[in-house]
C-alpha positions as CSV (number, residue, x, y, z in Angstrom):
1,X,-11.0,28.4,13.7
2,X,-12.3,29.6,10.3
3,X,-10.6,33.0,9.2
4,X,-8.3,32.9,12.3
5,X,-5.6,34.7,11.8
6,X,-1.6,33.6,11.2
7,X,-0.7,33.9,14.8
8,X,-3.0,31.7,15.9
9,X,-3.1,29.3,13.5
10,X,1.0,29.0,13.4
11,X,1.8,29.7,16.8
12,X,4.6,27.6,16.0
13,X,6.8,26.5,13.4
14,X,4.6,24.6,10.7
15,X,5.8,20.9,11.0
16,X,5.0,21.3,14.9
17,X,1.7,20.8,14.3
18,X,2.7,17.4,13.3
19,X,3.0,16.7,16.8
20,X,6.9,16.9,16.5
21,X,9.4,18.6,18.8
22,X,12.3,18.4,15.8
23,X,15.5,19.0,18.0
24,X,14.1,16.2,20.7
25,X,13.7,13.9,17.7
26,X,16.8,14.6,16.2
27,X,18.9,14.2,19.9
28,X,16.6,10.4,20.6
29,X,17.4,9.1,17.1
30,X,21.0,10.0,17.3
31,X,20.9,8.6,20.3
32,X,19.0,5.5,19.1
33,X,22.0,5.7,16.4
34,X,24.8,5.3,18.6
35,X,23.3,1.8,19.9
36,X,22.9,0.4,16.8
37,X,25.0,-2.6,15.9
38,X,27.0,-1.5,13.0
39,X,27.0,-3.9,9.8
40,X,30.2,-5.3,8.9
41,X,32.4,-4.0,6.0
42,X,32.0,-7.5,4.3
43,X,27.7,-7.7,4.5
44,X,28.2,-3.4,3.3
45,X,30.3,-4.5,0.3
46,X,27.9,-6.9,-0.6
47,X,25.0,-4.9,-0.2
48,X,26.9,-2.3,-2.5
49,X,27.3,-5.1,-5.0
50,X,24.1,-6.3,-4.9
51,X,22.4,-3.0,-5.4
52,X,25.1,-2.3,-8.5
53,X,23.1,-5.2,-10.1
54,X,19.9,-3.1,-9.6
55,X,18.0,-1.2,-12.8
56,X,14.9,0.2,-13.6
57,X,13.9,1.8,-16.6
58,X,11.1,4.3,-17.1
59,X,8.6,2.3,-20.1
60,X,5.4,4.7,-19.2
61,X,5.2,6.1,-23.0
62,X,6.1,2.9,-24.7
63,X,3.8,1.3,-22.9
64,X,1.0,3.3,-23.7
65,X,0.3,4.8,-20.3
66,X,1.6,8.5,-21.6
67,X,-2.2,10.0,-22.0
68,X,-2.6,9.2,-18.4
69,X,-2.9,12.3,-16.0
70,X,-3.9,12.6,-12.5
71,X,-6.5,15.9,-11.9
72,X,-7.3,17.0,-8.8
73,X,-9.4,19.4,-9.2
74,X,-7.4,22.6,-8.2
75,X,-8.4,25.8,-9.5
76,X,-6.9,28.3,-6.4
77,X,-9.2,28.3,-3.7
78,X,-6.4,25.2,-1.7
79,X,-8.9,23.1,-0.8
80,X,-7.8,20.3,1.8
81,X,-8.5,16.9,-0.7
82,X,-6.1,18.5,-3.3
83,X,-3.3,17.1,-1.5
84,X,-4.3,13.3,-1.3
85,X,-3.5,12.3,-4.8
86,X,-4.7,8.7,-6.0
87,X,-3.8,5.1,-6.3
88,X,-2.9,2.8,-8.7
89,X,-3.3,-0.9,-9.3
90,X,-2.3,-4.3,-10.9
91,X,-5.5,-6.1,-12.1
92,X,-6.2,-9.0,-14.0
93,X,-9.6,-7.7,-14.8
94,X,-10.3,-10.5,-17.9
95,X,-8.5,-13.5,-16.0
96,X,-5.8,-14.2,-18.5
97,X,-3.2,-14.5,-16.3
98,X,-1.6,-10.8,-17.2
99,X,-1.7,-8.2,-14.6
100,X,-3.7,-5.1,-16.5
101,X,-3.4,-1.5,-14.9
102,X,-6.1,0.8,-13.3
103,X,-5.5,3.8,-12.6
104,X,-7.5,6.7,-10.7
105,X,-8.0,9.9,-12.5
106,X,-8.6,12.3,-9.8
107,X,-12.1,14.2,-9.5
108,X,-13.4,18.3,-9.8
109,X,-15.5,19.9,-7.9
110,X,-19.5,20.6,-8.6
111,X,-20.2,24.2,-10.3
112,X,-16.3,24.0,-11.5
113,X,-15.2,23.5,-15.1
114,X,-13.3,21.0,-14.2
115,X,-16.2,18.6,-12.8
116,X,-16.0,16.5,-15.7
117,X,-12.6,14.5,-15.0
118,X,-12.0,10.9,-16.1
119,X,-12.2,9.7,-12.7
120,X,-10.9,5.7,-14.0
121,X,-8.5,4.7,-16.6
122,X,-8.3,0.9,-17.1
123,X,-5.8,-0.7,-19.4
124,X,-5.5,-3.7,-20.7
125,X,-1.9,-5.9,-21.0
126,X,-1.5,-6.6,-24.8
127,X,1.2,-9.0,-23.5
128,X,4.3,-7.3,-25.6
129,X,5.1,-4.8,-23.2
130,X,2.0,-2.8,-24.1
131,X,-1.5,-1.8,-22.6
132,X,-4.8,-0.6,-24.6
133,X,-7.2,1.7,-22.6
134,X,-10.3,-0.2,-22.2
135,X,-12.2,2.7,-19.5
136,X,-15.1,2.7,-22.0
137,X,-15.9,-0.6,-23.5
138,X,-15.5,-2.2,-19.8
139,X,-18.1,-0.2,-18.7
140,X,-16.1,2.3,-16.6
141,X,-16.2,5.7,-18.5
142,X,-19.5,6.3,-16.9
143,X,-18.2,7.5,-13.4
144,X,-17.9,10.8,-12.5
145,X,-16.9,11.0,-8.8
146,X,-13.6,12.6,-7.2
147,X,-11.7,9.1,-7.0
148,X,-9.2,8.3,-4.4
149,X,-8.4,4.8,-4.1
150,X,-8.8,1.5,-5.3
151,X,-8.8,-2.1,-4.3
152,X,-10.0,-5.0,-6.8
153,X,-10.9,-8.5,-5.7
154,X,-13.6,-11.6,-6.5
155,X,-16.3,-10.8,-3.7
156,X,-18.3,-12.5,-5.2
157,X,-16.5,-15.8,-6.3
158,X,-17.9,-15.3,-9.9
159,X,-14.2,-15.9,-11.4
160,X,-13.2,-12.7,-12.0
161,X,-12.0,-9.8,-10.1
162,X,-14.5,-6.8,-8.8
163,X,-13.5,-3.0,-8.4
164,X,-14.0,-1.1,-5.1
165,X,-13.6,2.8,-5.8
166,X,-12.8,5.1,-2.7
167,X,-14.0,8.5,-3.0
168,X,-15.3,11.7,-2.0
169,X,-18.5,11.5,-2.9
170,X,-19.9,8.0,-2.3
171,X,-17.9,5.0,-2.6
172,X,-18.6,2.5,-5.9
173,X,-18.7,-1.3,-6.1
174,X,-18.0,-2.5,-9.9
175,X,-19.0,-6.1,-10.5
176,X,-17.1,-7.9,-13.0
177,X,-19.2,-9.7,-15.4
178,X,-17.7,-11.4,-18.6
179,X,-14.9,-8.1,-18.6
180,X,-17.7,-5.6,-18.2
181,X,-18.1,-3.1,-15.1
182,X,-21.9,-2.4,-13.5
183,X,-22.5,-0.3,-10.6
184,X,-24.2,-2.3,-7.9
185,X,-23.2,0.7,-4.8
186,X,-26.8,0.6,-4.2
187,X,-27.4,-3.0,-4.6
188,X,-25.0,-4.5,-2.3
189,X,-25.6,-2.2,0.5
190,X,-22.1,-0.3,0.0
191,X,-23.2,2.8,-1.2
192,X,-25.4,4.0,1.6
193,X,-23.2,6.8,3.0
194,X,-21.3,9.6,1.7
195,X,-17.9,9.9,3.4
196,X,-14.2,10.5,2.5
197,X,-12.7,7.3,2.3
198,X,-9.6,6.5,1.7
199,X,-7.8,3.0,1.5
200,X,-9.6,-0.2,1.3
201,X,-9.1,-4.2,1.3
202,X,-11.2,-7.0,0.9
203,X,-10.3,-10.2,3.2
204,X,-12.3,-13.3,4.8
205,X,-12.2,-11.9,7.9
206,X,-14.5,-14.8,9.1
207,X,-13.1,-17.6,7.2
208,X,-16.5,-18.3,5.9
209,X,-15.7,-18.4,2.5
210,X,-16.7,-15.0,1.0
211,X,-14.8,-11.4,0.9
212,X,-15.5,-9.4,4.1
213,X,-14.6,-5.2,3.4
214,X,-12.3,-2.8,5.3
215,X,-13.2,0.9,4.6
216,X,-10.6,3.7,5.6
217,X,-12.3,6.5,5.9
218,X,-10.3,9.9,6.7
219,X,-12.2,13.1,7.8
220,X,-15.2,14.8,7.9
221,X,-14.9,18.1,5.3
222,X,-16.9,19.7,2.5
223,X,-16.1,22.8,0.4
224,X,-18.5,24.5,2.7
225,X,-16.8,23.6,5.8
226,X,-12.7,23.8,4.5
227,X,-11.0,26.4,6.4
228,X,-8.8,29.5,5.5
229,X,-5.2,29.5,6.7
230,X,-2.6,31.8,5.4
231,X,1.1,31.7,6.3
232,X,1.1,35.1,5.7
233,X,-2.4,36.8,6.5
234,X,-3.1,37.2,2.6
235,X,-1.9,34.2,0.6
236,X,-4.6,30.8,1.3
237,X,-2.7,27.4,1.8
238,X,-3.9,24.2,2.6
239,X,-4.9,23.3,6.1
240,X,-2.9,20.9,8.7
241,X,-4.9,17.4,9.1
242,X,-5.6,18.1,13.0
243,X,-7.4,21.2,11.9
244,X,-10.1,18.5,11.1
245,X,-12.0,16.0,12.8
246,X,-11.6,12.4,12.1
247,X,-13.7,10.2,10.4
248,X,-13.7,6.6,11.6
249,X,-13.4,3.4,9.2
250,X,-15.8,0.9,8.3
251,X,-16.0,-2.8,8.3
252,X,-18.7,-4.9,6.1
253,X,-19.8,-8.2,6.5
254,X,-19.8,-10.0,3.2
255,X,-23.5,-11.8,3.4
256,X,-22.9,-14.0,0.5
257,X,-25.5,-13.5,-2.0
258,X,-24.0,-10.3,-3.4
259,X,-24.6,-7.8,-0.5
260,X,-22.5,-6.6,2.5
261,X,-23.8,-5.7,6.2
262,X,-22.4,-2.8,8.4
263,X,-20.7,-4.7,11.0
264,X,-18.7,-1.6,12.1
265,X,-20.2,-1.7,15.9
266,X,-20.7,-5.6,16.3
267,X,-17.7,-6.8,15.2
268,X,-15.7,-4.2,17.7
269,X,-13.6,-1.7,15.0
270,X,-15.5,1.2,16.8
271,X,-14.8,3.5,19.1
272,X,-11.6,4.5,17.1
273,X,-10.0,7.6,15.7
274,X,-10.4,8.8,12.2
275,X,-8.2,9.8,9.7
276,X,-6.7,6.3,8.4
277,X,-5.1,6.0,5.4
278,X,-3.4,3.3,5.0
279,X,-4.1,-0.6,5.8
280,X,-2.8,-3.8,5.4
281,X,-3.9,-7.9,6.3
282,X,-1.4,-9.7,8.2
283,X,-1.5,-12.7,11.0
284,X,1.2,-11.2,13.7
285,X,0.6,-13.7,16.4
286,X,0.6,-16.8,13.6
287,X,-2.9,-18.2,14.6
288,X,-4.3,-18.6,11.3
289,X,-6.8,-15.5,11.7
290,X,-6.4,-12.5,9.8
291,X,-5.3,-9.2,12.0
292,X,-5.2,-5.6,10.5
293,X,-3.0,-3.3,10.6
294,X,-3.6,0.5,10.1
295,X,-1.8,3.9,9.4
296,X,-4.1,6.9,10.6
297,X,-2.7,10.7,9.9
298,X,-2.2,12.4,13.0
299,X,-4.2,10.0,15.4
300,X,-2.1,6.2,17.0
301,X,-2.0,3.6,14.6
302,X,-4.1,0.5,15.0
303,X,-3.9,-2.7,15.2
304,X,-6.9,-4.9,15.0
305,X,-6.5,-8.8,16.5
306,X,-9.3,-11.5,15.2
307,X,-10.7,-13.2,18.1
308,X,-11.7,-16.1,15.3
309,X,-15.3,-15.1,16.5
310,X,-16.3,-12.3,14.1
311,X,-14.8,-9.6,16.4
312,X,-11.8,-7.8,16.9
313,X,-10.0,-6.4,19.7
314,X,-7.6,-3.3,19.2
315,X,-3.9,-4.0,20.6
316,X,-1.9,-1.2,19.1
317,X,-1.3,1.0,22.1
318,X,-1.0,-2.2,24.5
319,X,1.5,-3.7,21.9
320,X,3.7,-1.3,21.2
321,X,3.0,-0.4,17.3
322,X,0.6,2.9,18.0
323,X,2.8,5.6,18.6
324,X,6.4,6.9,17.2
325,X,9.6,6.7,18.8
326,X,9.3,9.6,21.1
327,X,5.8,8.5,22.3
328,X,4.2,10.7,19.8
329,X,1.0,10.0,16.8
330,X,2.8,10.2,13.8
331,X,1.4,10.9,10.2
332,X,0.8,7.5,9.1
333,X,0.3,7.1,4.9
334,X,1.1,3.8,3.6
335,X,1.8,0.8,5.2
336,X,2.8,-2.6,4.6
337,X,3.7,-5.6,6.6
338,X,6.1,-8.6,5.9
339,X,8.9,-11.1,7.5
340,X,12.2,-9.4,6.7
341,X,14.7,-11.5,8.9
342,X,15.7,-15.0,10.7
343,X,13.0,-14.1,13.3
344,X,9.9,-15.4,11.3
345,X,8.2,-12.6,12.7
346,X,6.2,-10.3,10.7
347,X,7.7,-6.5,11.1
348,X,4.9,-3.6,10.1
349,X,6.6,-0.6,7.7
350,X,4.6,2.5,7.9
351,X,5.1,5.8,6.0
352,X,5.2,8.9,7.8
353,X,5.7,12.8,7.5
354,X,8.9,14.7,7.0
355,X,10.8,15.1,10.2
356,X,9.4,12.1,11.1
357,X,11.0,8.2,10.4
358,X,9.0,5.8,8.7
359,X,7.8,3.2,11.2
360,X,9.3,-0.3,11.4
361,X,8.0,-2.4,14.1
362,X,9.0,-5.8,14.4
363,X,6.9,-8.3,16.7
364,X,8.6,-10.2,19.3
365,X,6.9,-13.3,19.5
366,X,6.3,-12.7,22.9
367,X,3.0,-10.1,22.9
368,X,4.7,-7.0,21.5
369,X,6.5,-5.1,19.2
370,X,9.9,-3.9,18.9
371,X,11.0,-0.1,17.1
372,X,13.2,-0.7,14.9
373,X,13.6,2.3,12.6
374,X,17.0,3.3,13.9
375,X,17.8,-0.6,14.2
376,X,16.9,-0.9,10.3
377,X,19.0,1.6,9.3
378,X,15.8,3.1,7.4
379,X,15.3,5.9,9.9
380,X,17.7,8.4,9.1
381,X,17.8,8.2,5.3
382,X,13.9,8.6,5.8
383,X,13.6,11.3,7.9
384,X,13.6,14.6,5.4
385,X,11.3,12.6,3.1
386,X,7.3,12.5,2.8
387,X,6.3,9.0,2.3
388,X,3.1,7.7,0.9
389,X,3.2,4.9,-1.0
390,X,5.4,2.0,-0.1
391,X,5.5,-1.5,-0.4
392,X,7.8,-4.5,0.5
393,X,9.5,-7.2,-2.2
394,X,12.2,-8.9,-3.4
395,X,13.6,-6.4,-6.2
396,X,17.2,-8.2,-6.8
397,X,15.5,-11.9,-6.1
398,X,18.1,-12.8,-2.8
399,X,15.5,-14.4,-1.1
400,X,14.7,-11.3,1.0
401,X,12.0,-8.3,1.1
402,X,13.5,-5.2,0.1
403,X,11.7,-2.1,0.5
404,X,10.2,0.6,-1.4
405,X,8.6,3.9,-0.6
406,X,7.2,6.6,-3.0
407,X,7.8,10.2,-1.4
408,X,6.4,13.8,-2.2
409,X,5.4,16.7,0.0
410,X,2.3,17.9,0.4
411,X,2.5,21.8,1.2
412,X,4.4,23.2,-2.0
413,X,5.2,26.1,-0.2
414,X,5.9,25.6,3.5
415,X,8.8,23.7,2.5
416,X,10.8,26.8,1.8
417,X,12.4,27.7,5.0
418,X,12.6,23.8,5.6
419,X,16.4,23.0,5.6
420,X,16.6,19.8,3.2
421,X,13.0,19.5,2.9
422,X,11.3,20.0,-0.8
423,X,8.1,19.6,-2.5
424,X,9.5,17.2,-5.3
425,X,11.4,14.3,-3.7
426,X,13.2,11.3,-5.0
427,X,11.3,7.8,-4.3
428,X,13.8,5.1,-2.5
429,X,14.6,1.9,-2.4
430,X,16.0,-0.3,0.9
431,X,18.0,-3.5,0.0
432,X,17.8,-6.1,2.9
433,X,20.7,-7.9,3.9
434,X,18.7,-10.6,5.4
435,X,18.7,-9.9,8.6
436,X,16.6,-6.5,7.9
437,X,19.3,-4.1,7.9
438,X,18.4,-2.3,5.1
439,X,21.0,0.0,3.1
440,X,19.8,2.8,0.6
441,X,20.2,1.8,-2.8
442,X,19.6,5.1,-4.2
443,X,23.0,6.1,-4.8
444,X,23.9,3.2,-6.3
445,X,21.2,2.3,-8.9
446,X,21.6,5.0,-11.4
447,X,18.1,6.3,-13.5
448,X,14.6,6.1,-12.5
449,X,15.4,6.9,-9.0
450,X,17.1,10.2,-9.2
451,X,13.8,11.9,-10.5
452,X,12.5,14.2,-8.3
453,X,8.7,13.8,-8.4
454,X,5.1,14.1,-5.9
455,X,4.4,10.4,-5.4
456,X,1.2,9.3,-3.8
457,X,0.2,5.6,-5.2
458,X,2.3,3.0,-5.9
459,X,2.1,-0.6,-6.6
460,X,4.2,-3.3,-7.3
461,X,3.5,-6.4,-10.1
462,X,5.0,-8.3,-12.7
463,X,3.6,-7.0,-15.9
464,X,6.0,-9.1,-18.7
465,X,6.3,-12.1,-16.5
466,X,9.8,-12.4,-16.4
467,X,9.8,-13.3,-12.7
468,X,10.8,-9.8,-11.5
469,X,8.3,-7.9,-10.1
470,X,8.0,-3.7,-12.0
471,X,6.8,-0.7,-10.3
472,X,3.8,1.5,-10.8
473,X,3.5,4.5,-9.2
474,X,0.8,7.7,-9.7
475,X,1.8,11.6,-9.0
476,X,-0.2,13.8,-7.7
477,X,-1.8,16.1,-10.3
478,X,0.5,14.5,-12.5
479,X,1.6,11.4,-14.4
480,X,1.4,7.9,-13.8
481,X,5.1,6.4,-13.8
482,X,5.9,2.3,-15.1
483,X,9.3,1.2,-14.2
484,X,10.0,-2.0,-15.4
485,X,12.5,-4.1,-13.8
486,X,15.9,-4.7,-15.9
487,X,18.0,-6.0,-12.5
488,X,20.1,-8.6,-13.2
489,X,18.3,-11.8,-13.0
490,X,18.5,-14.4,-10.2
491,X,16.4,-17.7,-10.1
492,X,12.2,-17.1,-9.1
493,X,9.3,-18.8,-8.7
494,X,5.7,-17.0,-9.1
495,X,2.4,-18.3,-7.3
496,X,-1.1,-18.0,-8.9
497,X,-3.9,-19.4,-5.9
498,X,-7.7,-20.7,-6.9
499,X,-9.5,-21.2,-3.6
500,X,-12.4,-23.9,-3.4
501,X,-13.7,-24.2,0.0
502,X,-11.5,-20.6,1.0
503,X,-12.8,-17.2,-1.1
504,X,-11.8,-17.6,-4.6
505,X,-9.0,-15.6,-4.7
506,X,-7.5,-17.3,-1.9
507,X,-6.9,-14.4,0.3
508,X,-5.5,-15.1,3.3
509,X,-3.2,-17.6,2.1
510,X,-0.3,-18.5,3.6
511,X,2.7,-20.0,1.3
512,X,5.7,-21.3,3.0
513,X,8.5,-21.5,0.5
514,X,11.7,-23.4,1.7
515,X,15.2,-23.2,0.1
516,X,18.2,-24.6,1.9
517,X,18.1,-22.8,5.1
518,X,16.3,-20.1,3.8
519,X,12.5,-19.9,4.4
520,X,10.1,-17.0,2.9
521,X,6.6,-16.5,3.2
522,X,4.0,-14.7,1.5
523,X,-0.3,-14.0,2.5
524,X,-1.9,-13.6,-0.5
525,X,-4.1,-10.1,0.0
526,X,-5.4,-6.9,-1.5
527,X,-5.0,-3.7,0.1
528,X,-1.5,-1.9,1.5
529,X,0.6,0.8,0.5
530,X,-1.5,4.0,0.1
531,X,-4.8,3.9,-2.0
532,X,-3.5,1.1,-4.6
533,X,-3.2,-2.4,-4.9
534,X,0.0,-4.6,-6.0
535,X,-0.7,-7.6,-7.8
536,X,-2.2,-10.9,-5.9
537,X,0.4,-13.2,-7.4
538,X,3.2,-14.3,-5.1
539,X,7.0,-13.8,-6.2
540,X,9.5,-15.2,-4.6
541,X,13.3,-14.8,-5.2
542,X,15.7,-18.0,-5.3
543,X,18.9,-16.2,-5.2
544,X,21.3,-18.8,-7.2
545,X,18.8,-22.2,-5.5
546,X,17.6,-24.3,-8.9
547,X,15.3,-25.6,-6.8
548,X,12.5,-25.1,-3.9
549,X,12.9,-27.8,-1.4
550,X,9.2,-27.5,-0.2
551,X,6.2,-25.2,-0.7
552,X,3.2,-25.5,1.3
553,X,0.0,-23.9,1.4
554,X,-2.3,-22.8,4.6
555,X,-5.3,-22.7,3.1
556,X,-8.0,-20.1,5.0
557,X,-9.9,-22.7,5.2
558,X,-7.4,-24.8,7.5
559,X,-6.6,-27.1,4.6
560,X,-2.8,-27.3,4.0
561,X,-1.2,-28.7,0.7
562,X,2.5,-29.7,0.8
563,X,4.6,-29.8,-2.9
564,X,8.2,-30.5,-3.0
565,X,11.4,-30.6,-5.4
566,X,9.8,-27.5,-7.7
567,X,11.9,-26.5,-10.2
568,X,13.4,-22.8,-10.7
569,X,12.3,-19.8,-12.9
570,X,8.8,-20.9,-13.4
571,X,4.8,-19.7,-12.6
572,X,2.4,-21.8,-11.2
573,X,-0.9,-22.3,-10.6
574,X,-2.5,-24.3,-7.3
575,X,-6.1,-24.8,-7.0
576,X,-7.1,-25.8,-3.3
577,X,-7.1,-29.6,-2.5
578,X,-6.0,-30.6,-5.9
579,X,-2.7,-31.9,-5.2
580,X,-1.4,-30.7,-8.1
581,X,1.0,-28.0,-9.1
582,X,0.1,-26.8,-12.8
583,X,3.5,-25.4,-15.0
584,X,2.0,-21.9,-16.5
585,X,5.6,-20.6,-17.4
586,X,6.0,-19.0,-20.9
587,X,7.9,-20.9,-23.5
């Protein structure tokens, strides 16, 4: 369809080619609306009160993040990547117990001036409510590629945590040796292919011990090959997603002595469509196997079940988490996956297009999953917005995941005749009344949240350590936004993981934190959201509880450590089969 004209590349309205008949959606989720059980004044007033107690402020500049800006490369020809933006990330790159920040810088384009981007900013956490960039003397000011995303990890059970870059261009491993970065793409059998990939994770997909690799990968484009559409016959602008063909992920085997084998085909994760851009580790059906979860763009969701055997069987379709709410693909960006009620079943958020709800499927403990949007009460307040990055947490500490998503449009001027519908968009945040009915907060936590921005990473961590967990979020061709956390503080307790016979970093983890009636849980992973990665300590919130009844720990390796009677408002630090619970709170 290169050079076709208008007509027949706009047929139809623009958002159409999204796959979505607007007036059917609207009439089924005002339908799905009318069914839902309404909250009670009582649990609304105290959602209101809650989120009253709920502040952010903007720290970027004070922080020393201000020099940060994202490129993408743009110089008027509209080219398709343009619109991807890229992630962010909580690090503890020199293992000293503060989460540090890495950023990606964006990428140009080859025979362009603007080829020579920063493509990685890493900085350091002077632990005053300050970071140092560090890109060149860790090693990383030598790559040039048109960066995307970024997930960070020990794949090598060295003690310290290892980069993987996503990119146009090639993908990069960075291992971590003493605090400074070395390529070793070629090395480790990771750098092999040249495809656009998107988001990444690392997880022990075997249980053997060492970091297995998840590769999204999105679609198959070049300059040479992006096409030319006009809205009006003269003007180029970017090109819908199903204009191109899919490119599907990749999954490496983690050999153990420093390099990875494609297991794509042997290990089942192919045939499947492309364009997946989100992903996230999760154990729906609780048999102590990791499952994956992913968000493609235009094509069904995924969802990957461990057989415990190296495989993986794909269930999304047959379990009810593939398609939208009118039996349509959606446009699937971030994605992240959590227990948000009594059930103790793990619901699956996903991010989608404007016009379209963000996904909330709930499992029913009896081989599928529910649809919840509408039940959530997140599906109408989402529907004008353009999510990418989002994440679950506990941002007021009740004892329950709340929700945030990080929104921005992607077609600056298609929007225009779009009632409601802008390029700049305000990010939000869902508070959870415990039985995941979610309000929006937005109108009732004043600041940070009323600026209108283009969000595309964003990442959640606790930078100060003060048992709340702050907000990092990257724009696209733009600035990189730190909001730290100022709500009103309940009680907390932080969990740092060292795994002995499980992968070093203990992903796959399973805590079980028990307070009163209440019970939360947390996996320790990498990955989610869209391009970035949040930081691998657990948080929990305590609400007004002094004290956790229990806390136990399902190792990946099977092994299960029990702790009881933990005090409040503290961090600390387990290392598999110790026994022992180390105090690492600040005085």
């Amino acid at each position: 369809m290169l050079g076709a004209t208008p007509n027949q590349l706009y047929p139809y309205p623009p958002l159409i080619y999204r796959g979505i008949n607007i007036l059917l959606l609207v009439v089924l989720f005002n339908n799905s609306c009318s069914k839902e059980k309404q909250p009670s004044a009582i649990a609304v007033n105290e959602q209101k009160n809650e989120a009253a107690k709920i502040n952010f402020a903007e720290v970027t500049s004070e922080s020393g993040l201000g020099n940060f800006h994202h490129d993408n490369g743009s110089f008027g020809e509209m080219w398709f990547p343009e619109q991807m933006g890229s992630g962010a990330g909580f690090i503890d790159y020199n293992d000293d117990g503060w989460v540090d920040i890495l950023l990606v810088g964006g990428g140009g384009w080859a025979n362009h001036t603007k080829r020579n981007i920063k493509t990685l900013w890493l900085y350091k956490n002077n632990k005053d409510g300050t970071f140092s960039e560090v890109t060149e003397e860790t090693g990383l000011g030598f790559i040039n590629t048109y960066g995307l995303g970024i997930v960070a990890a020990d794949y090598d059970n060295d003690g310290d945590q290892d980069i993987f870059l996503t990119s146009l261009d090639g993908n990069i491993l960075l291992r971590n040796h003493d605090g400074i970065f070395n390529d070793v793409s070629q090395l480790s059998g990771l750098g092999n292919r040249i495809e656009w990939s998107s988001s990444a994770i690392f997880f022990d997909a075997d249980k053997d011990g060492w970091l297995d690799l998840y590769v999204g990968n999105y679609a198959i484009w070049s300059p040479a090959s992006d096409l030319w559409c006009s809205l009006d016959s003269k003007t180029k602008v970017y090109c819908p997603p199903e204009m191109y063909t899919g490119l599907p992920s990749r999954f490496y085997h983690n050999n153990g002595d420093g390099t990875f084998s494609d297991h794509t085909q042997i290990a089942g994760f192919l045939p499947a469509p492309g364009k997946s851009l989100g992903v996230v580790q999760l154990d729906y059906n609780d048999d102590g196997w990791p499952d994956l979860a992913v968000a493609n763009d235009g094509e069904r969701d995924l969802l990957y079940q461990n057989n415990g055997d190296g495989t993986f069987t794909e269930k999304g379709t047959e379990l009810g988490m593939a398609y939208g709410e009118n039996g349509e693909a959606r446009a699937g960006m971030g994605i992240d996956a959590g227990i948000v009620d009594s059930s103790g079943y793990p619901s699956i958020f996903v991010g989608n297009f404007s016009n379209e709800m963000i996904g909330v499927y709930r499992y029913s403990g009896k081989g599928w999953f529910n649809d919840r949007a509408a039940l959530s009460r997140i599906g109408r307040t989402s529907y004008l917005s353009l999510t990418f990055g989002l994440f679950l947490f506990d941002v007021d500490l009740d004892t329950d995941l709340d929700l945030f998503v990080g929104n921005g449009h992607v077609y600056p001027f298609r929007t225009k005749d779009q009632e409601g519908i802008t390029y700049r968009q305000v990010s939000q945040l869902f508070t959870n009344d415990g039985n995941g009915v979610f309000a929006n907060a937005n109108e009732m936590v004043a600041g940070v949240l009323d600026n209108k921005m283009v969000v595309r990473g964003a990442a959640a961590g606790d930078y100060d350590r003060d048992g709340d967990l702050d907000i990092l979020l990257t724009e696209n061709n733009g600035p990189v936004h730190l909001w730290r956390n100022n709500t009103e503080k309940k009680n907390f307790l932080r969990v740092i993981l060292e795994g002995e016979t499980s992968n070093r970093d203990a992903l796959g983890a399973k805590i079980v934190v028990s307070v009163d009636e209440f019970k939360m849980e947390r996996i320790i992973r990498t990955g989610s959201s869209y391009l970035s990665q949040s930081g691998l300590t657990a948080s929990f919130g305590l609400g007004n509880h002094t004290t956790v009844d229990s806390l136990s720990i399902i190792w990946p390796s099977g092994e299960i450590d029990t702790f009881t009677n933990i005090k409040n408002n503290r961090e600390i630090f387990i290392k598999e089969g110790s026994n022992r619970a180390e105090d690492l709170s600040r005085n």
